[in-house]
C-alpha positions in Angstrom: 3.7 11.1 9.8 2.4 13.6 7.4 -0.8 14.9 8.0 -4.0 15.5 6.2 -7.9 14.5 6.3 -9.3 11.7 4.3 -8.7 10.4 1.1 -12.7 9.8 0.0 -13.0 7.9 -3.2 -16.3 6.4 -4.4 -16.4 3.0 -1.9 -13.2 4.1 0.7 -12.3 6.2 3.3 -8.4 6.2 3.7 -7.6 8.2 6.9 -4.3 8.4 8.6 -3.5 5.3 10.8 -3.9 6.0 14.2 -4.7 4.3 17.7 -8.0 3.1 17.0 -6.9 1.0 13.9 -4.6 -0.9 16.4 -7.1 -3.9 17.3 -6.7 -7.7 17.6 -8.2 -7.8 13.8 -5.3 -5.9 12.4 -2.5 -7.8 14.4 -4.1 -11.2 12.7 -3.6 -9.8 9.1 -0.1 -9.4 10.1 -0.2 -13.4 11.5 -2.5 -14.6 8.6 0.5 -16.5 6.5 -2.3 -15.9 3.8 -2.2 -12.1 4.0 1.5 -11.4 4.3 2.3 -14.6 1.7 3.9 -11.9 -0.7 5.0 -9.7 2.4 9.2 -10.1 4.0 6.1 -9.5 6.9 5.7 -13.2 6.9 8.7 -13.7 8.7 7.8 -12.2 11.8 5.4 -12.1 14.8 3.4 -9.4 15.4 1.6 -8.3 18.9 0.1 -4.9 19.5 2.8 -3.2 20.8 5.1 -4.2 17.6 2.5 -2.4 15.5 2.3 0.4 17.8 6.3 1.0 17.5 5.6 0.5 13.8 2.5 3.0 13.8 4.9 5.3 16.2 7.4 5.1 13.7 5.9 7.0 11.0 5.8 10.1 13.8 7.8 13.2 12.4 8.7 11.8 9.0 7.1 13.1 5.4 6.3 8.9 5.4 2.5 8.0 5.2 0.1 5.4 6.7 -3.1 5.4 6.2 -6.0 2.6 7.1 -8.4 1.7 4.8 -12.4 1.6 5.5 -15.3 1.4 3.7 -17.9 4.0 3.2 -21.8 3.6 4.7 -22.7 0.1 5.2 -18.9 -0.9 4.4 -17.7 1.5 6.7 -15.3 -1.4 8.0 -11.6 -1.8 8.5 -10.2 -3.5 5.3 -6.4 -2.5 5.2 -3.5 -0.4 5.3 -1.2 1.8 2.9 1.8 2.9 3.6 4.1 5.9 1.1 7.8 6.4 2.0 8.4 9.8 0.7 12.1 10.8 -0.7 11.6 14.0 -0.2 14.8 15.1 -1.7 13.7 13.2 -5.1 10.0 13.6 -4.9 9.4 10.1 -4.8 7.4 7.9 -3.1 7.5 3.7 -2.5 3.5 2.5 -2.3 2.5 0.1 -0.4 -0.7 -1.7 0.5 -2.4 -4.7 2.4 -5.9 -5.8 2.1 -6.3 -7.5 5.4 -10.0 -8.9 5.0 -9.7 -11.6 2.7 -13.7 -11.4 2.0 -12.7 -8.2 -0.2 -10.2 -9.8 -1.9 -10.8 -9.2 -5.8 -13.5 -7.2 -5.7 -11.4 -3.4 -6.4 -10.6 -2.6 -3.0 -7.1 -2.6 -3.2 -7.0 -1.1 -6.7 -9.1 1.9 -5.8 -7.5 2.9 -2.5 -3.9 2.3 -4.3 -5.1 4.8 -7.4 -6.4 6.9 -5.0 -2.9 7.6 -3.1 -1.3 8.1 -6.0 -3.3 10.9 -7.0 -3.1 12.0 -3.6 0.8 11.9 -3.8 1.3 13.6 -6.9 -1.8 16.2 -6.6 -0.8 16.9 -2.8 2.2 15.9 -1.8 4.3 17.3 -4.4 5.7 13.7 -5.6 6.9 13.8 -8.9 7.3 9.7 -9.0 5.8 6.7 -7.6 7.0 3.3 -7.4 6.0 -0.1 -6.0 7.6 -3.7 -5.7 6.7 -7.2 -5.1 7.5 -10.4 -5.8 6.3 -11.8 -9.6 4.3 -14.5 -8.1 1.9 -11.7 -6.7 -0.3 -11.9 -9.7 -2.9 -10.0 -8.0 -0.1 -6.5 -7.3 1.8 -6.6 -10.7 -2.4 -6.4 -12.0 -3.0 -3.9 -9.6 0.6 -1.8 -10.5 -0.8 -2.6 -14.3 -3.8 -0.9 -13.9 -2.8 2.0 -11.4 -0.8 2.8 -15.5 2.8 1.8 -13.8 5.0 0.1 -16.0 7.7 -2.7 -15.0 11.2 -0.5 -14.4 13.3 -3.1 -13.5 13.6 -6.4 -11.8 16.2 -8.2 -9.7 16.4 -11.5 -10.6 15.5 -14.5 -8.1 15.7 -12.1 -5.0 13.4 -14.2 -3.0 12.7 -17.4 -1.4 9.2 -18.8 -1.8 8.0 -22.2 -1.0 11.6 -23.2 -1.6 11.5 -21.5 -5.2 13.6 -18.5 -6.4 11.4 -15.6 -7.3 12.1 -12.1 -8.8 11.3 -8.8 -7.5 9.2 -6.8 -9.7 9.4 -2.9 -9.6 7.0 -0.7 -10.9 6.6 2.9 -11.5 4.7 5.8 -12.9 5.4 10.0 -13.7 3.6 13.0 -12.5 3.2 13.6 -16.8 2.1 10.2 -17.3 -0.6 10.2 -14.1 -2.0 13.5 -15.7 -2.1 12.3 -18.7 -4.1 8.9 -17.6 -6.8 10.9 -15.6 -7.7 13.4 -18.1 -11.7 13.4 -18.6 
């Protein structure tokens, strides 16, 4: 995994995952169907020692995971982001899970996602970053929207969910176009 200190943004910490993020609370996120609904993670079982290989698996790659905490009295555990870096393209895939539901809809998610995509493109020399997930995910194509990514393409009824066809939504945003978004 690449390394680096914190990401500090006005509310979150997000710090490279490690051992300590790898409790009991973190393995039931990834067994909450609620959670993962969106997620191909919905289809499996996790334990511990499957999120350890997955933690492990990030070791000696330019990939990224991070976990997600608050800041002074919200100094919990609220999620995870992950970036897979093309490193030949300068490109990295975003993704992000906001495990404690009781911060659902409040900005969480949408403040730790902007922030790692300034990270990426101030830091990590990333000249694009992307994201996907399935249309029905109101709540990530609105988080995409406002992170300034725009809909690049879409494959057409790539998933199954509740027994209904559903398309895969990809989004993406520029190095130019970031700068241009953040300028005071």
């Amino acid at each position: 995994m690449a390394n680096h200190g914190p990401i500090v943004t006005e509310r979150l910490r997000i710090i490279p995952f490690s051992d300590r993020f790898l409790t009991e609370q973190y393995v039931n996120w990834l067994n909450d169907p609620e959670v993962v609904r969106y997620s191909e993670q919905r289809f499996k079982h996790h334990s511990v020692s499957s999120c350890r290989e997955y933690m492990e698996s990030f070791d000696g790659t330019p990939n990224f995971f991070w976990a997600i905490a608050g800041q002074g009295r919200g100094s919990e555990y609220i999620g995870t982001l992950t970036a897979y870096v093309d490193v030949h393209n300068r490109v990295a895939d975003v993704g992000i899970l906001i495990g404690d539901k009781t911060r659902w809809g409040k900005g969480y998610g949408g403040e730790a996602f902007r922030a790692v995509i300034d990270f990426l493109f101030r830091e990590a020399g990333v000249r694009k970053v992307t994201a996907g997930t399935m249309a029905a995910n109101k709540a990530m194509i609105a988080l995409m929207g406002q992170a300034g990514m725009k809909e690049e393409c879409r494959r057409e009824r790539q998933f199954l969910l509740d027994d209904r066809e559903v398309d895969l939504v990809h989004g993406a945003i520029f190095r130019e176009t970031w700068k241009e978004s953040t300028k005071s």
